[in-house]
C-alpha positions in Angstrom: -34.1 -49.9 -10.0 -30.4 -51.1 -9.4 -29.4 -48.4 -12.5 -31.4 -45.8 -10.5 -29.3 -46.7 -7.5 -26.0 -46.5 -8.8 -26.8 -43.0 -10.4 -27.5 -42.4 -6.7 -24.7 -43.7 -5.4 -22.3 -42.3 -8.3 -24.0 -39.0 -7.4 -23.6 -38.5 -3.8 -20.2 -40.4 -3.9 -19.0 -37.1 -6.4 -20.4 -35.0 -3.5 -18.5 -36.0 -1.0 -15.2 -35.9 -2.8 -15.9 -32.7 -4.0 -17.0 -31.6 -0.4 -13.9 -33.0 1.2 -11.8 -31.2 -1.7 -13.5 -27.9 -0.9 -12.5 -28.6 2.8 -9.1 -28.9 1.8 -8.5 -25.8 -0.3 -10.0 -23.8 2.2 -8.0 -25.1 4.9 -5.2 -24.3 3.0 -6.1 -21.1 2.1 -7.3 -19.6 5.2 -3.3 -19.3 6.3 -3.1 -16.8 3.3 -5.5 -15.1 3.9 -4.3 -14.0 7.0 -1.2 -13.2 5.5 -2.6 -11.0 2.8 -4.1 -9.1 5.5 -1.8 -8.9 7.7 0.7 -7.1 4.8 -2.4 -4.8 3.4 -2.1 -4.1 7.4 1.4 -3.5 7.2 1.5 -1.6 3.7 -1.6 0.9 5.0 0.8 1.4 8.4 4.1 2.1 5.8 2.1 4.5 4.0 0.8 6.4 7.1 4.8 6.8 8.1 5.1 8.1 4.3 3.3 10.3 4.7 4.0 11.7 8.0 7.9 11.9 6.7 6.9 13.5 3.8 5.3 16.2 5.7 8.5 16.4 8.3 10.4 17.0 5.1 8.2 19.5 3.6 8.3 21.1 6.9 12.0 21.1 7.9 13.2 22.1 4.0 11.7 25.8 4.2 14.1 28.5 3.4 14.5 30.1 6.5 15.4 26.4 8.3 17.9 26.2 5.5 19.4 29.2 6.1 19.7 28.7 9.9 21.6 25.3 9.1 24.0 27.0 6.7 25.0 29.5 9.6 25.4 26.4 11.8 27.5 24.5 9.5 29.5 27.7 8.9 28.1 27.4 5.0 29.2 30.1 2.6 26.3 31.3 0.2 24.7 34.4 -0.9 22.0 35.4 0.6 18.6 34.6 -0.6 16.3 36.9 -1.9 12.6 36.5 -3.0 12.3 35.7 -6.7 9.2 37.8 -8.7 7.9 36.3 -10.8 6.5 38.1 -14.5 3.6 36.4 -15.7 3.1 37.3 -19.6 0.2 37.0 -21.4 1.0 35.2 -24.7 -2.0 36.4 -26.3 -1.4 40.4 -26.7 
């Protein structure tokens, strides 16, 4: 009976320690948690911008809007002319 008391004891003893050191790592991981969110947050907003400047880029870098900065900056080039482009079939 006393053996059966201290398994008992033993027992719920280990339970509570383990309890109160569950308690602790989640207190002290909660804090990063927040953070890791918080930068996903961040990195999802960065990429959104990326993308919004790659598309500005695209945009802005099409050869007419390169021409009419040239002739603003006083550039010298020669003019630009469409490229055709010969597709050969390598197998006739």
């Amino acid at each position: 009976m006393v053996l059966r008391k201290k398994h008992y004891f033993l027992i719920c003893f280990t339970a509570l320690l383990l309890s109160i050191f569950a308690l602790i790592l989640n207190i002290k991981t909660v804090p990063l948690i927040k953070k890791q969110h918080l930068n996903t947050k961040k990195i999802r907003l960065l990429k959104e911008e990326n993308q919004h400047l790659n598309y500005y880029i695209q945009k802005e870098t099409t050869l007419e809007k390169i021409e009419v900065k040239a002739k603003k900056l006083n550039m010298i080039y020669l003019p630009t002319k469409k490229i055709n482009h010969l597709f050969i079939n390598p197998t006739q």
